[in-house]
N, C-alpha and C positions, 0 to 999 in steps of 0.2 A: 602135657605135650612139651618135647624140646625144643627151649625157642634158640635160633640162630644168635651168637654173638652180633653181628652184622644185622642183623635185624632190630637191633637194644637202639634207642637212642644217643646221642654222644655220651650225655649227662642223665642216664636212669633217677639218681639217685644224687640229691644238690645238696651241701651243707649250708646251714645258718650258723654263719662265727660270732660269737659276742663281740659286745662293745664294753668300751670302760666307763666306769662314773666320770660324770661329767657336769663342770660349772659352765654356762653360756650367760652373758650377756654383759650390760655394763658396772662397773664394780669387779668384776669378778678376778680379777687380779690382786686385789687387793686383801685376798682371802688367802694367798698363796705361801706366804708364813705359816698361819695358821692349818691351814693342812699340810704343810710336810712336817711339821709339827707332830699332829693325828698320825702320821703314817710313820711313824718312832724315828723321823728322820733327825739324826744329832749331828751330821755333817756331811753338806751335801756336794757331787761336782755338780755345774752348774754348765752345762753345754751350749756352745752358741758360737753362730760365727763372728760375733763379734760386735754387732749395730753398733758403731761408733759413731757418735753426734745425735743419739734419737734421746737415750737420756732412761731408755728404755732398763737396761743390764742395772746403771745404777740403783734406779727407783726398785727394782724388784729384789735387789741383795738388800737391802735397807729394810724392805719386807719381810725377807728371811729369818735376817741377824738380828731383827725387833723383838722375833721369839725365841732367842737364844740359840739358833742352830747355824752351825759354822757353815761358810758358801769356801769353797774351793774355784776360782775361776778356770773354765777351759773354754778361751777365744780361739781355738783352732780348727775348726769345725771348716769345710770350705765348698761349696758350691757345689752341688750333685757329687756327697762326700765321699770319701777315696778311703778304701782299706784301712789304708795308714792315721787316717782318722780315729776311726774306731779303736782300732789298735792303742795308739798313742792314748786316747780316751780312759780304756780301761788298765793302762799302764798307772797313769796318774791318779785314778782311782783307790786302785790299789796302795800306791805308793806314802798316797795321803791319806789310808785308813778312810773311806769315808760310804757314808754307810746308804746312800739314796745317788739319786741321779735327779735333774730338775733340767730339763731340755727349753730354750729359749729361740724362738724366729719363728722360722718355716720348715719345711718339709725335710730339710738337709741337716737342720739341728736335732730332730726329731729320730729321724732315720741314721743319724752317726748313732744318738745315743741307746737305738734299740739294737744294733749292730754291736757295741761296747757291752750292752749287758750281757749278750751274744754270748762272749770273749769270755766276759766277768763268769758265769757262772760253768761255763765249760773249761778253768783249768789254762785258760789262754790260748786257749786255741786259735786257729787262723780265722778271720772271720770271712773269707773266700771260701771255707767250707761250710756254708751255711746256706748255697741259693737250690732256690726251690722253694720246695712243700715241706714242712714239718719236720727238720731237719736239727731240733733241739732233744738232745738227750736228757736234759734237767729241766725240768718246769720251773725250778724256782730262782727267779730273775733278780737283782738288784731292785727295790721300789722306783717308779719312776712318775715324775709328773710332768706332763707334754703343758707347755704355754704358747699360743701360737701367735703372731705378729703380724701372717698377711690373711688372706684369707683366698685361700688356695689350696694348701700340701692337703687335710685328709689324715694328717698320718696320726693326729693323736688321737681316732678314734679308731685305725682300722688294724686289720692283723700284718701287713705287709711295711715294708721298708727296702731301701732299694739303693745300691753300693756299687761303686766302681772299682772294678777288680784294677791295680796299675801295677803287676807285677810282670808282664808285658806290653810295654807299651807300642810295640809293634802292632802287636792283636789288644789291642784296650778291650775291655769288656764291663759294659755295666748288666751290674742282672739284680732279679729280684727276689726276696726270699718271703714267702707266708707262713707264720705258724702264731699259734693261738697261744703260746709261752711269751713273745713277743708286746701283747698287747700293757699298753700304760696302766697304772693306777691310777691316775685321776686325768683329764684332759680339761684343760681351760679356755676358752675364747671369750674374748672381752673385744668389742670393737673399739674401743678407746685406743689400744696398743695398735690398732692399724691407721691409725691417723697419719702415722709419718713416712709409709711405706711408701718409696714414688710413685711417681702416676704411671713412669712405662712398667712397673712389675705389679704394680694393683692391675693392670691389665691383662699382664702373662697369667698372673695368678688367677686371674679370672678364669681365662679360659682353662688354665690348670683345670677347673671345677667344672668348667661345659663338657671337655674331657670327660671330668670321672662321674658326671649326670649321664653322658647318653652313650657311651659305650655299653654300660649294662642292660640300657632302656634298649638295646639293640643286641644284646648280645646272643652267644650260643643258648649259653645257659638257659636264657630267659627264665629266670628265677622271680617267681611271682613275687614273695615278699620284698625284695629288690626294687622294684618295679615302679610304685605309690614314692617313695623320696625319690627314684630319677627322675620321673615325669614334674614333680614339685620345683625339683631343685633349678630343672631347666627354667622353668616360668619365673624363677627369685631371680636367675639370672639374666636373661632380657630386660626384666622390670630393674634392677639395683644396678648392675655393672658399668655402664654407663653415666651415673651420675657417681657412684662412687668413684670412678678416675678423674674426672674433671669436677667433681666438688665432693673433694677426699675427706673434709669434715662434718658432710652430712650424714648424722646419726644414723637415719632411715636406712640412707642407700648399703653401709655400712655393717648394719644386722641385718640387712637382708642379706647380704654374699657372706658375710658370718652364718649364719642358720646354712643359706646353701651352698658353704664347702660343705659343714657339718654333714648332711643330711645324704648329700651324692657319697662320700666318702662310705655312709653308713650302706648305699647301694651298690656300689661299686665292694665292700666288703666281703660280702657272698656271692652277687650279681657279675663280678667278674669285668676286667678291662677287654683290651682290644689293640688293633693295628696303629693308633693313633701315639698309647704310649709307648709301644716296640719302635716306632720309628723315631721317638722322643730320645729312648735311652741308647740306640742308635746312636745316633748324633752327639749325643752328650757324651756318648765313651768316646768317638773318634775325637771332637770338637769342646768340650766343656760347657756347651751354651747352657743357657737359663733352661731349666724343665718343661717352665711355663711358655715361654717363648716356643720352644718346638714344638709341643700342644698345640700353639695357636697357628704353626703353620702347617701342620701336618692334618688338624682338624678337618679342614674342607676337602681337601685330597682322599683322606680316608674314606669321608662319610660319601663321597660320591663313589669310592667302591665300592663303597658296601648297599651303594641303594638295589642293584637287584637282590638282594636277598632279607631286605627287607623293606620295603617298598610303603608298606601298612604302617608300620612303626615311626619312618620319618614324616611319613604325610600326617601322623598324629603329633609330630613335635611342632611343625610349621605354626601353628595359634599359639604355642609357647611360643612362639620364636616373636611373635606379634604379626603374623599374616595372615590377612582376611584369605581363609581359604574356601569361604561358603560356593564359590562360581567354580570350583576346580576339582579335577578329576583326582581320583589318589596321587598316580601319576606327577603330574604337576604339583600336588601339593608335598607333594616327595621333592621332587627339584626346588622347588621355593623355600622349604629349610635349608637346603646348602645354599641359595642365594642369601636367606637372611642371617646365614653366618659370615660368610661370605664380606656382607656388610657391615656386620659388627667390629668383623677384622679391621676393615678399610677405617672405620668411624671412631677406632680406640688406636691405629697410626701404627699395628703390626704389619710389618715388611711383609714382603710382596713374596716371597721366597729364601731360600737359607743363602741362596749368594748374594743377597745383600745385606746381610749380617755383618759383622766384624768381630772378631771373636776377643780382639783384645777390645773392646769396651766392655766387657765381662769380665775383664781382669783374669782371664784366663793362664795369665803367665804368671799371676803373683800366687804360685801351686806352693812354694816351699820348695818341694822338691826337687824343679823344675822339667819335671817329666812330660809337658806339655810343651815346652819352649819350642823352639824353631819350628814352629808351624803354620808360618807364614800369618798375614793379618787377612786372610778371608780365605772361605770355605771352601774344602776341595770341591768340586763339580762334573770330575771327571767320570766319565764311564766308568772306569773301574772303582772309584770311588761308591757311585750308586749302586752296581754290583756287592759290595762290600756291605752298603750297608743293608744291604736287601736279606744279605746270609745270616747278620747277628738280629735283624729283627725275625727270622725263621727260626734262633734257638732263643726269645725270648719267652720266659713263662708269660707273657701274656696274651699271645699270640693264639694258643687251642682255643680260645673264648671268640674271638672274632668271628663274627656271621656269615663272614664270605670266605669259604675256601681261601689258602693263602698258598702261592708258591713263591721260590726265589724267580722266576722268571715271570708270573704273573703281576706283584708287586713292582717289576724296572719303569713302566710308566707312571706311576703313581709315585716314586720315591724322581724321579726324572723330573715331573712337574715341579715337585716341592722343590728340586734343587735350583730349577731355574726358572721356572715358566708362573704366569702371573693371572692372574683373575681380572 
């Protein structure tokens, strides 16, 4: 019998993306010579924005160069990284013959340097032509081995990476690209290298990771194997994030939001994002802000659109969240997860909304290029602004996954609170 297209589900038919091998836990940095070593690397760039004063960059070249294998420095990597990153990346690559790539921080050293191999093995091409879905002609990438510093991006185990187009800076555009040619050869998280990360972006980064837990735990898809690490990774995060910001060297708190970037990132890999990062990369194309910081303010706005459409799913995050929900109705125990994010915001000293941001404490002007300059020291708020960004979060790829119908006009109150309105 012929069945109606319209009758098919959104998602008939859901892929599961690999992940890369992977070293977790303490020590394991210390290994990082040693395998790009293994991985025939004889001279490698070493990507990063640059952590100056953490001690981090040095101790890990000394790692390297201990097994013979030449480091190439590339400190230019810069905040939710920009085309010209990438680009310049595998310019110097090339130029210095070097045969590996060795990515150092977060999400933005990570995601330059899968953007550059991008470049690297297609000939040089633009790497603006690369967003979307499976948009690599050559599978065979530069080696690369992701090291991560906060615990938050995600990116050194999942298929995605995500670039700010700045070749209009009128219309900025950050977007995102998935493809399975992308992914690392080895990924490391050692909670030791997060010891020095500060305490307001151990928090953004946090919520970076409550982000990529429950938008899958929520999403279209509802991709069953997905599922089991979002639900986990939420519960690591209630229990660790909190003591890892206000006591950043305890071990515990530290591998637990270690395992739960890892494990959300690995849910969010197939399980698919939502509205919470469209209006993240939003912001970040117009604005430059921290990823993690829009995450955390976009978080609770989202999730309270999205509770009628799934009403069952957040009243099961609420006891992750730490809420006795034994006396309450779904209902309610739906609303008391947005209240107990709600209060984690308040409890870890994320701003009330993006107009009380400043964007030059972000160093949003020290771009190089200075294609961000004159844009005043706080966030546009206007009407047309929320408009604005209502449109680039409706073409963003992560947008079809979200649970709730999305339009540009049904999103202007939910992008309108975040801009100015307060919990």
């Amino acid at each position: 019998m012929a069945i109606e297209l319209n009758q098919i589900w959104d998602f008939p038919i859901k892929e599961f993306h690999p992940f890369p091998k992977a070293k977790l836990g303490v020590g394991a940095h210390d290994m990082l010579g040693v395998e790009a070593k293994e991985l025939g690397m004889t001279r490698v760039l070493l990507m990063t924005t640059g952590l100056r004063g953490s001690g981090i960059i040095e101790e890990l070249v000394g790692k390297i160069e201990y097994q013979g294998v030449d480091v190439v420095l590339f400190d230019e990597v810069q905040s939710n990284p920009k085309d010209t990153n990438a680009m310049d990346a595998a310019a110097r690559y090339q130029s210095e013959k070097c045969d590996g790539i060795i990515s150092v921080g977060g999400g933005s050293s990570h995601d330059a340097a899968k953007g550059a191999r991008m470049v690297i093995s297609h000939d040089g091409r633009n790497i603006n032509e690369f967003e979307g879905f499976s948009k690599a002609t050559n599978k065979e990438n530069p080696k690369h081995i992701a090291v991560s510093t906060t615990a938050g991006t995600g990116s050194e185990t999942s298929w995605a990476y995500v670039i700010t187009d700045t070749s209009d800076m009128d219309n900025p555009h950050k977007w995102v690209a998935f493809d399975d040619s992308c992914l690392v050869d080895l990924a490391m998280d050692d909670p030791l290298l997060y010891y020095s990360c500060p305490q307001e972006f151990t928090a953004y980064c946090g919520f970076d990771v409550l982000a990529h837990a429950s938008e899958p735990w929520v999403s279209r898809l509802d991709f069953a194997p997905s599922l089991g690490n979002a639900k986990y990774s939420i519960e690591l995060i209630a229990k660790h994030l909190p003591t890892a910001v206000y006591d950043p060297h305890n071990l515990e708190a530290r591998t637990g939001m270690m395992h739960a970037q890892y494990i959300a990132a690995q849910a969010f890999n197939s399980g698919g994002l939502g509205q919470i990062h469209s209006m993240s990369h939003a912001i970040s194309a117009y604005f430059d802000l921290h990823h993690g910081l829009n995450n955390a303010i976009a978080l609770p706005r989202v999730w309270e659109y999205n509770l009628p459409a799934r009403y069952e799913r957040f009243a099961e995050m609420a006891p992750l969240m730490g809420v006795d929900t034994r006396n309450m109705t779904t209902v309610q125990a739906a609303d008391a997860a947005v209240d107990a994010a709600i209060r984690l915001s308040k409890d870890l000293g994320i701003p009330d909304n993006f107009g009380q941001v400043r964007p030059n404490t972000y160093q949003k002007n020290r771009m190089g290029t200075g294609k961000y300059e004159n844009r005043g020291d706080s966030i546009d708020t206007s009407d047309k602004m929320v408009q604005t960004i209502s449109e680039h979060m409706m073409a963003d790829w992560c947008t079809p996954a979200n649970p709730r119908e999305c339009t540009v006009e049904s999103q202007l109150p939910m992008i309108r609170h975040a801009m100015t309105g307060s919990y």
